[in-house]
C-alpha positions in Angstrom: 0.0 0.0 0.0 1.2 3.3 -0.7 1.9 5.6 2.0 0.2 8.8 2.2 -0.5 12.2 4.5 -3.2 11.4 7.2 -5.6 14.6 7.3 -8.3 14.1 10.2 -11.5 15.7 9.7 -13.5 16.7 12.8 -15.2 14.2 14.5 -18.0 16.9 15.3 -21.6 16.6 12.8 -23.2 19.4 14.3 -21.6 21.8 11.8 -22.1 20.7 8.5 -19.9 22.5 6.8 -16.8 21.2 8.2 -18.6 17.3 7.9 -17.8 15.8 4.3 -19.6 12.5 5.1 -16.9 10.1 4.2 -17.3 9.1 7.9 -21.1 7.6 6.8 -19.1 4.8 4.4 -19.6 1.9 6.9 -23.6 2.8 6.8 -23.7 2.8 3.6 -21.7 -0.9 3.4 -24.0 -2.4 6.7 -27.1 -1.1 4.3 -26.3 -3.0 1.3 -25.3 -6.1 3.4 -28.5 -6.0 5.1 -30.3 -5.6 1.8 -28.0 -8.1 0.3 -27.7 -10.5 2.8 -24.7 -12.9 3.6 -23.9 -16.5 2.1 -22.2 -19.3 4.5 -22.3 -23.0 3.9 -21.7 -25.3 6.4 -20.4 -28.8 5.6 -20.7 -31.9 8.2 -19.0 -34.9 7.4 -18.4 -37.8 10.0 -19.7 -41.5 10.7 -23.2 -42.3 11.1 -24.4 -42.0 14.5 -22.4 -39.1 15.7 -25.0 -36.9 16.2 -24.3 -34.1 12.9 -27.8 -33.8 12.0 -28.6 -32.6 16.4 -25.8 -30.6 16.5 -26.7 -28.3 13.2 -30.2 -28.1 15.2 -28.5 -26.9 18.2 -26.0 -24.9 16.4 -28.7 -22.3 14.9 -31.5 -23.5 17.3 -34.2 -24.4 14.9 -35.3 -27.8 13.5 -32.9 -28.1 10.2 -33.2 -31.6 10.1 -35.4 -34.4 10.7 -33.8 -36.4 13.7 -36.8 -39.4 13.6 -35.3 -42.7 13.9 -35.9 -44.3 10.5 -34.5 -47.7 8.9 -32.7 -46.5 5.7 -30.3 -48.8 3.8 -26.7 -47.5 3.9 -25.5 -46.0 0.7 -22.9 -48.0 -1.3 -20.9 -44.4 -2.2 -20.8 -41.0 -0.4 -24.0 -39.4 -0.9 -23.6 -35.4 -0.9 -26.6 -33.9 0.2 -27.6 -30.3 0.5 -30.0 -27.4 1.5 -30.0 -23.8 1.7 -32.4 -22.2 4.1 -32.6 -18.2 4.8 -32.9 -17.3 8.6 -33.3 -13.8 9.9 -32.2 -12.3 13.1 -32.3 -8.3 13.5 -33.1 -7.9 10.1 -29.9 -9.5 8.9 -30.4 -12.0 6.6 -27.9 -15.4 6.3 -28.4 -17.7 3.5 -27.4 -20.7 5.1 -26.4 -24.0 2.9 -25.9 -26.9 4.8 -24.0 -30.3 3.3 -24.6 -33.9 4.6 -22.5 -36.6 3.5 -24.5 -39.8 4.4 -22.3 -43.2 4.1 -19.4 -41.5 5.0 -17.2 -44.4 6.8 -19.8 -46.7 7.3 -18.2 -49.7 5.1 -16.1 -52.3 5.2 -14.0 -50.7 2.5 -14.0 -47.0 2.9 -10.5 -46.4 0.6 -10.6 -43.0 -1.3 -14.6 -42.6 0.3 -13.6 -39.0 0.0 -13.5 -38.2 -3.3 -16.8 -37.4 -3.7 -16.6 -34.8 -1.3 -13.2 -33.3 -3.0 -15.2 -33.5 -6.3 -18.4 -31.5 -4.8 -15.9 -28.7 -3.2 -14.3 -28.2 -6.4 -17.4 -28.2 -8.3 -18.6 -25.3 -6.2 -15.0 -23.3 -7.0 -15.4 -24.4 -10.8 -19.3 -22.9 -10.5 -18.3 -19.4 -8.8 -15.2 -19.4 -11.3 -17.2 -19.7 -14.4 -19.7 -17.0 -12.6 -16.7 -14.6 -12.0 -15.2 -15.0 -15.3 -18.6 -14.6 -17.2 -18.3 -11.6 -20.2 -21.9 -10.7 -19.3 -21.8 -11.8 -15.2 -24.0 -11.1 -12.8 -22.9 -8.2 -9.9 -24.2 -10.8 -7.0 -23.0 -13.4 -7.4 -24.5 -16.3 -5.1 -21.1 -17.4 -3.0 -22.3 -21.4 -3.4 -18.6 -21.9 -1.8 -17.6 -24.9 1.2 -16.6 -22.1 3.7 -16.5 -24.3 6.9 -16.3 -28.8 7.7 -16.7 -30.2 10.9 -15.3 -33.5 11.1 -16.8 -35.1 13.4 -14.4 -37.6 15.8 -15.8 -40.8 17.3 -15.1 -40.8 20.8 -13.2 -43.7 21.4 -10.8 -42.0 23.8 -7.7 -43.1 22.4 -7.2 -40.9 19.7 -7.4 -40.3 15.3 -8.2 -43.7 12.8 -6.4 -44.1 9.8 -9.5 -43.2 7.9 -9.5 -39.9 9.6 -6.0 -38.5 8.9 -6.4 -39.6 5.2 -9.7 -37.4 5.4 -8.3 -34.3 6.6 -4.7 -34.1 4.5 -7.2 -35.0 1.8 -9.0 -31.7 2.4 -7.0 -29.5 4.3 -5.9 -27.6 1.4 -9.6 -27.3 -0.1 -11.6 -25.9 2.9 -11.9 -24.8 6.2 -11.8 -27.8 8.8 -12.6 -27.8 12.3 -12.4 -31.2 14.3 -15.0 -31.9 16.6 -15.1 -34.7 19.1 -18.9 -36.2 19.1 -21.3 -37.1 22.0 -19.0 -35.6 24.8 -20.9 -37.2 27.3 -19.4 -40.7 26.7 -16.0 -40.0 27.7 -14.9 -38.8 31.4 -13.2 -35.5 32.5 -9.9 -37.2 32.5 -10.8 -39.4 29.5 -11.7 -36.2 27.5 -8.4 -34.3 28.4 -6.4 -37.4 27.2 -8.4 -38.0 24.4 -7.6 -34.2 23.1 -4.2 -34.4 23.6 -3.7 -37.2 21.7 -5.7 -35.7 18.8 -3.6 -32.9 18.8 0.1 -34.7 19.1 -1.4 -36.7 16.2 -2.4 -33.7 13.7 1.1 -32.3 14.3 3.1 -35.6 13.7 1.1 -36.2 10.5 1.4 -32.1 9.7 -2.6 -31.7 9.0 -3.8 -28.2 9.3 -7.1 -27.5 10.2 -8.4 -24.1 10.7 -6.5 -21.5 12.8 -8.4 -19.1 14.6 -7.5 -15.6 14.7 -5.7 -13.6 17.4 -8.1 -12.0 19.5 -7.2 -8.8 18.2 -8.4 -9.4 15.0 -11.4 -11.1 16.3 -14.9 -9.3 15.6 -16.6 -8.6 19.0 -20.2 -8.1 19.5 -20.4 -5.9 22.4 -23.6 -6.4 23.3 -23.1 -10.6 23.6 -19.1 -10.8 24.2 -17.9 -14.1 23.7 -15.4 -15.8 25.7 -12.0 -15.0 25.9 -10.0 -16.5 23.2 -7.1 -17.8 25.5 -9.9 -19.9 27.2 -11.4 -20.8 23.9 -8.0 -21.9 22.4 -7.5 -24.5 25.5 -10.5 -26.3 24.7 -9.6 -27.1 21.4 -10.4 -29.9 19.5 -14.4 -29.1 20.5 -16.1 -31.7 22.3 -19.8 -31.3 22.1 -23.0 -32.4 22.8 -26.3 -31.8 21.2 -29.9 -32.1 21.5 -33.8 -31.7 20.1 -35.3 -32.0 23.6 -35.5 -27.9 25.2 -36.7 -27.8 28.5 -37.7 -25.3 31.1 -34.2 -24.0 33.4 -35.5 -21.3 35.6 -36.5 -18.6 33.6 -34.8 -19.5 30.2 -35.6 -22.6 28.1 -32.7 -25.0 27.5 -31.6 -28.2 25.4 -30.8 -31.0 27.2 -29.8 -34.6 27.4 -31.6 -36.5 30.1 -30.3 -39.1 31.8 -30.7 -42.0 34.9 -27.9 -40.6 36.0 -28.5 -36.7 35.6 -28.9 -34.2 32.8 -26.1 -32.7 30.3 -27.2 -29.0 29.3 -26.1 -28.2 25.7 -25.1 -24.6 26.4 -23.1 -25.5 29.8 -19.4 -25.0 29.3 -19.2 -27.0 32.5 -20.4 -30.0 30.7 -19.1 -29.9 26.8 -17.4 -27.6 24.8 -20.8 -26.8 22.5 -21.4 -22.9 23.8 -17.4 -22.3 23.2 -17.4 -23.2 19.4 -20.9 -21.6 18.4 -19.7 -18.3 19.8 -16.4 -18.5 17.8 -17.6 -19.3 15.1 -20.6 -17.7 13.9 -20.7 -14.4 16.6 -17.0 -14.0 15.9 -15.3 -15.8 12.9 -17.8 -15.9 10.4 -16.3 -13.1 8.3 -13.1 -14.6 8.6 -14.0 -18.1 7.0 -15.2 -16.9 4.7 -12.3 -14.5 4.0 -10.0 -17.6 4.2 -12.0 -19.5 1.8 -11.4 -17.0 -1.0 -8.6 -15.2 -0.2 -6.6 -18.8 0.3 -8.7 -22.2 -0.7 -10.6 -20.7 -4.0 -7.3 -18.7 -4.9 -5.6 -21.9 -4.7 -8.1 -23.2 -6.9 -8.2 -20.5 -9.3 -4.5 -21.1 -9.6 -4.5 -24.1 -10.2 -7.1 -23.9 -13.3 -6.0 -20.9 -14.6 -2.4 -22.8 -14.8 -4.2 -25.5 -16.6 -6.4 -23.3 -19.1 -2.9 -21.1 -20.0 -0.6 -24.1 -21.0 1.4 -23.5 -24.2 1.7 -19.5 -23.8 -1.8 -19.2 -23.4 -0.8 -16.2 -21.1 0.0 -14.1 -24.3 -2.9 -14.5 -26.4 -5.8 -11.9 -26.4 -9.5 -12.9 -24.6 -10.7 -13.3 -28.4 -7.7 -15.1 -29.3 -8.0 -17.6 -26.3 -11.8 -17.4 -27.0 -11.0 -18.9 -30.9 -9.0 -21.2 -29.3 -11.2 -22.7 -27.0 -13.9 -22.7 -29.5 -11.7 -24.9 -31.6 -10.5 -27.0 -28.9 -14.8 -27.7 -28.0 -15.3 -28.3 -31.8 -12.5 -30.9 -31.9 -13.8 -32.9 -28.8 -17.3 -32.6 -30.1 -15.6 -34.3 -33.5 -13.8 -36.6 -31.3 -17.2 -37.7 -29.3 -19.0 -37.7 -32.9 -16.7 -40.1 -34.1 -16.6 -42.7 -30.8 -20.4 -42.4 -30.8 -20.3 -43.3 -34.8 -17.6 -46.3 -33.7 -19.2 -47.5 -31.0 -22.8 -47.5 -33.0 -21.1 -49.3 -36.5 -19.3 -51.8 -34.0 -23.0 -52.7 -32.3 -24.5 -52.7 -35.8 -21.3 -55.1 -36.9 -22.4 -57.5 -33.9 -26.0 -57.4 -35.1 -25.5 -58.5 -38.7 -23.0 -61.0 -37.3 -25.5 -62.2 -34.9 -27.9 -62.4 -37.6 -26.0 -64.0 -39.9 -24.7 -66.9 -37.1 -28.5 -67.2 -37.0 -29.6 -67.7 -40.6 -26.7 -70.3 -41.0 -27.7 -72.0 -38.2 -31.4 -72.0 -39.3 -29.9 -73.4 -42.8 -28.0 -76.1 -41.4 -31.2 -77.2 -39.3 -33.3 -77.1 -42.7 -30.5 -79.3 -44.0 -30.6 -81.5 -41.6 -33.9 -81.5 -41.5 -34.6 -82.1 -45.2 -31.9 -85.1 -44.9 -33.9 -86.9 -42.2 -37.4 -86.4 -44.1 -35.5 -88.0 -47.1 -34.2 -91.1 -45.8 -37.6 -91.2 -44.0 -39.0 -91.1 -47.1 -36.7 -94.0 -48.4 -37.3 -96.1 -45.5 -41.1 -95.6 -46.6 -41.3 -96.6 -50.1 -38.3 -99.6 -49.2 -41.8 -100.2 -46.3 -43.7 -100.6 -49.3 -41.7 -102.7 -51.7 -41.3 -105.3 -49.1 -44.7 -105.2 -48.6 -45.7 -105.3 -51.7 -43.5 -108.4 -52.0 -44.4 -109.9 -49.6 -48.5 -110.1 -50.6 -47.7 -111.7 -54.0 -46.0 -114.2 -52.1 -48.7 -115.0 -49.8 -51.0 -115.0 -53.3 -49.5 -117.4 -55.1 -48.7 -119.3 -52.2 -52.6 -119.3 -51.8 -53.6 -120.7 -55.2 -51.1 -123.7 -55.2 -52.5 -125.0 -52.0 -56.5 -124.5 -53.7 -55.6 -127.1 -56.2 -54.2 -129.9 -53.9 -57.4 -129.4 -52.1 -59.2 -130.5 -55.2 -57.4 -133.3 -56.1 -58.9 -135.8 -54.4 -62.5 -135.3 -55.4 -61.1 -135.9 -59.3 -59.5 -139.1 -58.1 -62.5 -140.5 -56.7 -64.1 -139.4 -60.0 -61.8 -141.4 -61.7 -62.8 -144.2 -59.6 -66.5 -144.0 -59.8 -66.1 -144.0 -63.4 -64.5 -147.0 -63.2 -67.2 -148.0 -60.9 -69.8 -148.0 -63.2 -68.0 -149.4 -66.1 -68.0 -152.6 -64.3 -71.5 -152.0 -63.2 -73.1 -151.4 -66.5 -71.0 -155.0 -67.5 
């Protein structure tokens, strides 16, 4: 920045000649927010069972989600899932997204199960990119950007999984992260102070960076609701927390609560969990600067990273129209290039088809063959049936007629004899 003469105007109004109104700048910003409104998403990614969906409910105390038991089949991939509501307090409006990731770590394989979140966070730069980089763009643009992940830690007292330190170096460069040990109330007081130790010997030995609050001189204070002091806040990282649905009556103000034989666990008791702590630095003191740290560092990182991509081969030199050409080119050659597989790929299945057909016409040939042969010898057999038959019946004819004249025989003998008979009866 270059330095220049400080000249201090009069901090009196009353006379309005010596007032310029330079002073009424923040007004006129704190209007056009409130008119505006502000865009944060929240991203929640742990195992199922951890209690994400309660805690977002108790984070902004209204009903987000649907916390209702209900039998649903586990996902075979990582499911990204995602809502944007619009909540007003005082006036100010926050347009709130919030992104589930159900099936997260709940196989028996869970290798690379966060690439689908990597691919959705980068979607979201790719969409703001193409939105900033519009010739005609809009002037508000919707800010659609990851700007915040809880992780969400069992609490199994000992300290990080495998599948957990592969999540976070997996993302740490890509958004925000903030580690948050789930349902608190399972571990004791010593357990818990064990249990965060160990998380945080095991973030620096793998060198994973999560999200660094800032000093609290740079921190935005309400006055009105101070938060706690950030030494104290700084000692209780990584969060534990607890959350709840069920608000009961405490006195005079209504509280969430998780009842128990044993006692109750108030949501908002620093006493008991770490909840109260982290909602108050993060949205009534770091919202701003998350998402400051989301485009200032993650998207710009991003950005990089695709504009070193899209400027390959001198790119760097050419005018917009020139680069415009070029890309126009490069999208008519890969529409050629998908023309031409989709023309392939349709002439091979058309090749298999007449081949298939073909396979079946000779086979249907060859069975007519066959066919025709057995009808023919059939056919043979037949008339050879008949010959023999026919054979056989003159046989048995002439056979018949030999054996009528023996029978007949006789009668002429004895003819003969009573001829002779009556020769020697006439004498």
């Amino acid at each position: 920045m270059v330095a220049a003469d400080i000249i201090r105007r009069p901090s009196d109004t009353s006379n309005k000649s010596d007032f310029v109104g330079f002073a009424n700048f923040p007004n006129q910003v704190f209007r056009r927010c409130i008119k505006n409104g502000f865009d944060f998403t929240i991203m929640v990614v742990g195992q199922s069972g951890l209690g994400k969906s309660t805690f977002l409910n108790s984070l902004f105390l209204a009903d987000i989600y649907d916390t209702t038991p209900k039998e649903k089949p586990i996902p075979k991939t990582v499911e990204i899932k995602s809502q944007t509501l619009c909540m007003m307090e005082n006036d100010v409006k926050l347009y709130a997204t919030f992104v589930d990731t159900p099936g997260f770590g709940d196989h028996v394989n869970n290798a690379n199960c966060w690439d689908p979140i990597v691919k959705y966070i980068d979607s979201k730069f790719g969409d703001y990119l193409s939105a900033e980089t519009m010739i005609e763009r809009n002037a508000n643009i919707r800010d659609n950007r990851v700007h915040l992940c809880f992780y969400f830690i069992a609490p199994t007292g000992h300290g990080l999984k495998e599948l957990d330190i592969e999540f976070m170096k997996a993302l740490q460069e890509k958004v925000n992260i903030i580690p948050v040990i789930a349902k608190a109330d399972t571990l004791t007081t010593s357990e818990m102070v064990s249990f965060k130790q160990n998380i945080l010997r095991e973030l620096e030995e793998h060198e994973i960076r999560v999200y660094k609050f800032p000093e609290q001189d740079n921190l935005v204070i309400d006055i009105k609701n101070p938060p706690p002091k950030c030494e104290d806040t700084r000692k209780r990282i990584p969060f534990a927390v607890v959350g709840s649905n069920k608000v009961v009556d405490v006195g005079s103000k209504r509280v969430r609560v998780r009842e128990y034989p044993w006692g109750t666990v108030e949501v908002e008791n620093l006493v008991h969990n770490d909840f109260i702590a982290l909602r108050d630095m993060i949205i009534r003191s770091n919202l701003i600067d998350l998402v400051n740290v989301t485009r200032d560092v993650h998207y710009e990182n991003f950005r990089y990273k695709q504009m070193c991509k899209g400027n390959k081969g001198g790119a760097l030199d050419r005018d917009p129209f020139t680069q415009l050409e070029q890309e126009k080119l490069t999208c008519e050659r890969e529409a050629e290039e998908v023309r031409r597989t989709k023309e392939k790929i349709f002439a091979d299945k058309v090749a298999a088809r007449e081949a298939k057909m073909n396979e079946r016409a000779r086979q249907l040939d060859e069975q007519e063959k066959e066919n025709r042969r057995i009808l023919e010898e059939k056919h043979r057999s037949l008339q050879l049936l008949i010959e023999q038959s026919g054979e056989l019946r003159r046989a048995a004819g002439i056979n018949d007629s030999g054996s009528s004249i023996g029978r007949h025989s006789p009668p002429e003998k004895s003819k003969k004899k009573s001829g002779t008979l009556n020769i020697f009866n006439r004498n």
